[in-house]
C-alpha positions in Angstrom: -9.8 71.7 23.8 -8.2 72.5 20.3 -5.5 69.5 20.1 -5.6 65.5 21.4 -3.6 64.2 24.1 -0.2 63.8 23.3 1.1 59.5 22.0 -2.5 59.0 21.3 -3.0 57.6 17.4 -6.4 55.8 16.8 -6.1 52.5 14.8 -8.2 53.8 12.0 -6.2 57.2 11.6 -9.1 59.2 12.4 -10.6 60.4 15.6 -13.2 62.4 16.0 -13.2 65.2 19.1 -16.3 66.2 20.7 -17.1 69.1 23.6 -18.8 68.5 26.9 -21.7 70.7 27.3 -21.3 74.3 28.6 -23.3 72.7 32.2 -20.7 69.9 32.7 -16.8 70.3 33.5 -13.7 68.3 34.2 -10.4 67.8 34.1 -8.0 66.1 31.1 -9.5 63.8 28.2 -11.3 60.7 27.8 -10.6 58.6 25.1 -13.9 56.5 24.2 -12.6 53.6 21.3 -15.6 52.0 19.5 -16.5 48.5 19.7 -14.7 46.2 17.3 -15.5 43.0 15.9 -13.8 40.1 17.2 -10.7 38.4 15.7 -11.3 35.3 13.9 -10.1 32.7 14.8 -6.6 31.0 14.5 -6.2 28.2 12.2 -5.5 25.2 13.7 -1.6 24.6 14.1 -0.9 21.3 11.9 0.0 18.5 13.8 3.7 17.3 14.4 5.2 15.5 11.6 6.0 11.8 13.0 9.6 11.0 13.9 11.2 9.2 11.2 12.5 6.1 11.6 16.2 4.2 12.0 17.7 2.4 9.1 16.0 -1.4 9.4 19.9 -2.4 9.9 19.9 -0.9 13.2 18.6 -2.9 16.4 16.8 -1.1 18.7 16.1 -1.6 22.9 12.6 -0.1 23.8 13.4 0.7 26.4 17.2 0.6 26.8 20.2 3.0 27.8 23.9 2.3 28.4 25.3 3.2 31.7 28.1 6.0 30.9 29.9 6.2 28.3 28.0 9.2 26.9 30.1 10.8 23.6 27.7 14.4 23.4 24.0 14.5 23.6 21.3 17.0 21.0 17.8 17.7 21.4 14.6 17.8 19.5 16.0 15.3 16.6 14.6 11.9 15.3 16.2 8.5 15.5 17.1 8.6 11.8 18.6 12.4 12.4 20.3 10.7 15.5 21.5 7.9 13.3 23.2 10.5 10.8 24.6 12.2 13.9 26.5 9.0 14.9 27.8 7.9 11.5 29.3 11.5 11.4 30.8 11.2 14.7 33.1 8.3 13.4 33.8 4.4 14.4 33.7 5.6 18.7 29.7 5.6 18.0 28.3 2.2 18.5 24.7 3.3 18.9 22.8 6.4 20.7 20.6 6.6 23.0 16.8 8.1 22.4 14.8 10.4 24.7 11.1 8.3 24.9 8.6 8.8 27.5 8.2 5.5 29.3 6.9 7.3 32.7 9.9 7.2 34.5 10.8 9.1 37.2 14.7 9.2 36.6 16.5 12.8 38.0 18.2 13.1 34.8 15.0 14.4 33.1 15.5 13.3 29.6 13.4 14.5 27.3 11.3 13.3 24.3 13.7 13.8 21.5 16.9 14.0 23.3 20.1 12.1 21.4 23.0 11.0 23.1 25.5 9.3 21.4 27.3 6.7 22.7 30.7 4.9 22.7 29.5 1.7 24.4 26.5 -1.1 23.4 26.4 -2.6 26.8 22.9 -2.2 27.8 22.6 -5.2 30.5 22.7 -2.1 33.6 21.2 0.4 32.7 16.9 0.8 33.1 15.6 2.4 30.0 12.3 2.8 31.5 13.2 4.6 34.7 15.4 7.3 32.4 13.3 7.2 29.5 15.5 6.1 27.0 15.7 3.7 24.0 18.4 2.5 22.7 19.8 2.5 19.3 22.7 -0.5 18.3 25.2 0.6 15.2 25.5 -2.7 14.0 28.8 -3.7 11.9 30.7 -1.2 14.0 34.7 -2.1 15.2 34.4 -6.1 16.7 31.0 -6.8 15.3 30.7 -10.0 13.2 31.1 -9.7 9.3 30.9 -11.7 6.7 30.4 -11.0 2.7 26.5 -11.0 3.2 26.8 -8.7 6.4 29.3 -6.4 5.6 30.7 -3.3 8.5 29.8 0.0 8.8 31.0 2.7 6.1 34.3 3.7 8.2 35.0 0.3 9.2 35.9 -3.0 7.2 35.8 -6.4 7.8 39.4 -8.2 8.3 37.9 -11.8 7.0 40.4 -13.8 9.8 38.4 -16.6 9.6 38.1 -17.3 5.6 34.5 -16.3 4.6 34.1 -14.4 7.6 35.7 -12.2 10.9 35.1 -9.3 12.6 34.9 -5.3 12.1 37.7 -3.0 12.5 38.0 0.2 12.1 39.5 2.4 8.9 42.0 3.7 11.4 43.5 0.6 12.5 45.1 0.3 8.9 45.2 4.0 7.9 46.8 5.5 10.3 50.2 7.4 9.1 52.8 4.4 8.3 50.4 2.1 7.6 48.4 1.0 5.0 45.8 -1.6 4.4 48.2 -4.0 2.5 51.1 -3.7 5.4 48.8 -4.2 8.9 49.0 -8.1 9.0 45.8 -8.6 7.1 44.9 -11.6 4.8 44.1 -10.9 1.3 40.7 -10.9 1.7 40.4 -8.2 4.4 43.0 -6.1 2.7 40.8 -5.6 0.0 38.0 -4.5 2.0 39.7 -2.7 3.9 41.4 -0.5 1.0 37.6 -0.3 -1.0 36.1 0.8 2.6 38.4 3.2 3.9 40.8 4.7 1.4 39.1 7.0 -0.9 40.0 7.5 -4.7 41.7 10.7 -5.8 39.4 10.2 -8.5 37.2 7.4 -10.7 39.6 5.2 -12.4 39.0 5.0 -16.0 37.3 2.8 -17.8 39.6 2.3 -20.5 43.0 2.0 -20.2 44.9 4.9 -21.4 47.5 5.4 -24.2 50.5 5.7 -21.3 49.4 2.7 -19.3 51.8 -0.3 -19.7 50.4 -3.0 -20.9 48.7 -6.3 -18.8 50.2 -9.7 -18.6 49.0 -11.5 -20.1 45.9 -13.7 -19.1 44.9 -17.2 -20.4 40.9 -17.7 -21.4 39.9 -21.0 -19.3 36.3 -21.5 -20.8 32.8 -19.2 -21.0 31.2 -19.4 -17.0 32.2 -18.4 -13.9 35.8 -19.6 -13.0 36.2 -23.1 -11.2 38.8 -25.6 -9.8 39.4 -28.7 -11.3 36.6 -31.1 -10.8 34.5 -28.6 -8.8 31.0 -27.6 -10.2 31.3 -24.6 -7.5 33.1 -21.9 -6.1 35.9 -23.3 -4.0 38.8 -20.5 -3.6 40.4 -19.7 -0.5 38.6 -16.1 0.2 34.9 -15.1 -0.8 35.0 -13.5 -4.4 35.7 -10.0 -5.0 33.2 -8.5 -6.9 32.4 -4.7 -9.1 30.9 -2.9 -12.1 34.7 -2.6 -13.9 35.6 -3.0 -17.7 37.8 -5.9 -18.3 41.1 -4.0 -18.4 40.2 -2.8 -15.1 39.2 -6.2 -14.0 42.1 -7.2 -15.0 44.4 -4.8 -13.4 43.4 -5.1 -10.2 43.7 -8.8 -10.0 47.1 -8.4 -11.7 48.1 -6.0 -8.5 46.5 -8.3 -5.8 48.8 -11.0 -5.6 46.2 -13.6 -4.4 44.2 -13.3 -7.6 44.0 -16.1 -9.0 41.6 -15.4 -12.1 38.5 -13.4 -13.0 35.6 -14.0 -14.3 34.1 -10.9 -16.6 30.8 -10.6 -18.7 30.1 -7.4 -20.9 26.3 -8.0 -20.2 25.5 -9.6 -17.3 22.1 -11.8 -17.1 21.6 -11.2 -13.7 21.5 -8.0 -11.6 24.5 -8.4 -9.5 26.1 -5.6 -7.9 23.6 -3.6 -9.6 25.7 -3.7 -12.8 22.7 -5.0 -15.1 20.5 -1.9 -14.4 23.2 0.5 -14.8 24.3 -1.0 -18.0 27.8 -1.7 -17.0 29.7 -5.1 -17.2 30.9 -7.1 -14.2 34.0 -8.4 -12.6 34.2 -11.6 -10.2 37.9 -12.1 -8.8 38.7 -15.0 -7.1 41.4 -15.2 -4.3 43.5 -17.6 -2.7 46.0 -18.3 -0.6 47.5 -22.0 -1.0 48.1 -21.3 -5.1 44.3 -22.8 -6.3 44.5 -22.3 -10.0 41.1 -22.2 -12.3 41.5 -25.2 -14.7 37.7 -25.3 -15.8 34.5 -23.4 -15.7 30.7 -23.7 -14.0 27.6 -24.6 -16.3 25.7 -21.8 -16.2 26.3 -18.1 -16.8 27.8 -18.7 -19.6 27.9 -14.9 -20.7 31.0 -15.0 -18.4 34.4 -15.7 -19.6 37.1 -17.4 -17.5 40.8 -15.5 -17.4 43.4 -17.6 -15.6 46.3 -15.4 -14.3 48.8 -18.2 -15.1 48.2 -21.2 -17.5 45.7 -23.2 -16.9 47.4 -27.0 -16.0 47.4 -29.0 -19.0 45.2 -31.7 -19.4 46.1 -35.5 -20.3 45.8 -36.1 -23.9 43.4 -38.6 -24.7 44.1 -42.1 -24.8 45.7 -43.4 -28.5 43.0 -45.2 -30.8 43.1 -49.2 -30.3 44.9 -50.8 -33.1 42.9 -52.7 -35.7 42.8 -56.4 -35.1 44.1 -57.9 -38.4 41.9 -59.8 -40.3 41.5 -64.1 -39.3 43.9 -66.0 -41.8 41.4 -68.1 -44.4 41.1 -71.5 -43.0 43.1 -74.2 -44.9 41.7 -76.2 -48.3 40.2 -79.2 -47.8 42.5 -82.5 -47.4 41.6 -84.8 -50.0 42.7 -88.3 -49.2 42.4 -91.2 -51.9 42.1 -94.3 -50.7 42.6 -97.6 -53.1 40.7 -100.5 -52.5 
């Protein structure tokens, strides 16, 4: 033949066509390819990265699930991926639950990785290990305990009905349109948390006051320390101190616009690194709150880079008793009686 089959290209672009003898015939072509070396080898596929971990403020059941109450499920995520997932999804996420082989034999086939997110934390009827589930608790979602130390979720806050303490509710209980966080029946305490929680600045409030501001009221310096009742050596005001990073006009506008604040307490440079302020180079604010008219008549012992600002004059105090009176000088005693006697 004078031409190769037709669709045939060799991998090398070159082939190489050779005749039959004149004693043999057949039909068609035959296509002979050479021997090639082998392919090496591919390199190992790296192995899985491990899944991350949930925030240590989460609780988890291993195993655990929640019967129902199933909000939308993903697959092929990690708990902390999960996690994110149900902060988006709002205050109806109390927790998720996590696809874990246990070796059960549940028909709903979860699946290593699956997340379903959940609006319920009830897990007291449901077998993790038969659907091969763990279970992931949200903790300071809406009802969950609260307290200064343990505060709620990011869109929840904590209403403070029982003084230092009370339970989680959620930003929509008191943002909802017509209502706002200082007109839904909470005390002063959870009002405040409620409007640093859930209501968002328009933008960061400056740090010094501005030409077109009115000015303060004025405040009343109690002492250098943190603010105190009479006769108390600590912290004994209605509500748990409120506390931030602000300058002192700052400081002292938003007490002056809360009307349970009682006084503040307001260091340029704090000693300690509360709130963080210290490291960021920022003063600090305490505000203290109350709700039966406490006043702040003296100041604590230590911190004494703090200064004390009273909202309304301090009560006076009693003057000091007067001096006693000199006791006047003892009267000479009397001469001598002479008596002459005549014999």
């Amino acid at each position: 033949g004078t031409s190769g089959p037709a669709g045939v290209v060799p991998s090398d672009g070159t082939m190489t066509w050779v005749t039959m003898p004149w004693s043999q015939s057949g039909p068609g072509w035959k296509v002979c390819w050479a021997a090639q070396p082998p392919s090496p080898p591919s390199p190992p596929s790296s192995p899985p990265s491990p899944p991350s971990s949930p925030s240590s403020n989460w609780i988890a059941f291993s195993p655990g699930c929640v019967n129902g109450n199933n909000l939308v499920i993903y697959e092929n995520m990690t708990t902390a991926q999960c996690q994110e997932l149900c902060v988006a999804y709002g205050a109806a996420c109390v927790g998720f639950e996590f696809g874990v082989d246990h070796g059960g034999d549940a028909p709903t086939d979860y699946q290593p990785g699956d997340c379903q997110l959940s609006s319920s934390a009830d897990t007291s009827a449901c077998d993790g290990t038969f659907y091969n589930l763990d279970f992931y608790f949200r903790p300071g979602g809406p009802g969950d305990a609260c307290s200064v130390s343990n505060p709620c979720a990011s869109d929840a806050f904590c209403n403070f009905d029982g003084g230092n303490s009370g339970s989680c509710e959620a930003c929509s209980d008191c943002t909802s349109p017509g209502s706002t966080c200082y007109t839904c029946g909470l005390p002063a305490a959870g009002a405040s948390d409620c409007n640093s929680a859930c209501v968002a600045p328009s933008s960061p409030p400056p740090s010094l006051p501005p030409p077109s501001l009115p000015p303060l009221a004025p405040t009343f310096i109690v002492g250098t320390g943190y603010c105190r009742e009479a006769g108390q050596a600590t912290n004994t005001f209605d509500f748990p101190s409120i506390t931030g990073c602000q300058a002192l006009f700052e400081c002292k506008a938003l007490c002056q616009v809360d009307a349970a604040c009682a006084a503040i307490a307001w260091a340029a440079s704090p000693d300690e690194n509360d709130d963080g302020c210290k490291l960021a180079g920022h003063p600090r604010c305490v505000r203290y709150l109350t709700s039966s008219g406490q006043l702040a008549a003296e100041t604590s012992a230590c911190c004494q880079e703090y200064t004390c600002y009273s909202m309304v004059p301090p009560p006076p105090s009693l003057p000091p008793s007067p001096p006693s009176l000199p006791r006047p000088p003892l009267a000479p005693p009397p001469p001598p009686i002479e008596f002459q006697v005549t014999v």
